[in-house]
N, C-alpha and C positions, 0 to 999 in steps of 0.2 A: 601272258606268254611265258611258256617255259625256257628256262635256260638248262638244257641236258649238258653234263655233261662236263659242266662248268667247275675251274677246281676252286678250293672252297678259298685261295687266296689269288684269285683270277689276276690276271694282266690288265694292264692297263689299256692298250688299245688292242680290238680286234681285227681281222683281215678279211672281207668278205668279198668272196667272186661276184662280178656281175656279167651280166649277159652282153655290155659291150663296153669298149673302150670309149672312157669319159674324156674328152678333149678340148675343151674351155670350162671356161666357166659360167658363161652362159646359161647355165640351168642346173642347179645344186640337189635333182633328181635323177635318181643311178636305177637302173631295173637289177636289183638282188638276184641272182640264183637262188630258186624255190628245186624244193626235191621232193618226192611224193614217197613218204615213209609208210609202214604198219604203226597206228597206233594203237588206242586201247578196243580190245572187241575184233582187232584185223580190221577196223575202220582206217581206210587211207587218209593221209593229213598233209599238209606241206609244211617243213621245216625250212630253214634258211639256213647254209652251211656258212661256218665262220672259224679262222683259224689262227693261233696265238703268234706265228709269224708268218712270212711270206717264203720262205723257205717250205714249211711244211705245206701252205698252197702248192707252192710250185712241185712238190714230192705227191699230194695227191692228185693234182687237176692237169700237170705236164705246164710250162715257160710259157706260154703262149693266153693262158687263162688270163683276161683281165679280172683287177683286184680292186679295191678300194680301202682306206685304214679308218675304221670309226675309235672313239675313244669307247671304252667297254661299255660303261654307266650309257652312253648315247644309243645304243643297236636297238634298244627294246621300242624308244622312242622312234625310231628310224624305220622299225619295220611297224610300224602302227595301225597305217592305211595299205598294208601288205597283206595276202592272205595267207602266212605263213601263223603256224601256231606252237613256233617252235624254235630255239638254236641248237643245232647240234655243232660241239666247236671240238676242231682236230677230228674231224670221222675219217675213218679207214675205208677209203673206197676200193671195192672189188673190182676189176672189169674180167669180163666174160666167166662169170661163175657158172659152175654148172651143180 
């Protein structure tokens, strides 16, 4: 798995969106947000967006996004049995590009 993006003296933990709000602990599995990018060739791929705080979450995805905080060295491991082939971390997302 690739880490895009990554600065070469990375943070210590990461912030990654999931698809819902984790509420016990009851079950130490979170569904990650997968994003469907252009890779190499314009072959589509899924990345997993992840971000060095929770402010710049909240600045790309809008207060309401839930989140999770892994420790950095942990995400590769974490997204393993994911079909994600990728972190892209702090991505600038566009809405309604034309």
């Amino acid at each position: 798995m690739d880490f895009s993006g990554t600065p070469q003296r990375g943070p210590e933990f990461l912030v990654l969106p999931i698809m819902r709000e984790v509420r016990g602990p009851a079950d130490d599995t979170v569904d990650v947000t997968l994003v469907p990018v252009a890779g190499e060739g314009g072959q589509e791929q899924l990345v997993a967006l992840a971000f060095t705080s929770v402010p710049r979450l909240v600045e790309a995805m809008g207060e309401r996004q839930p989140w999770v905080v892994l420790p950095t060295g942990e995400v590769g491991d974490a997204l393993r049995d994911s079909e994600a082939r990728a972190v892209l971390v702090d991505p600038q997302l566009v809405v309604n590009a034309e």
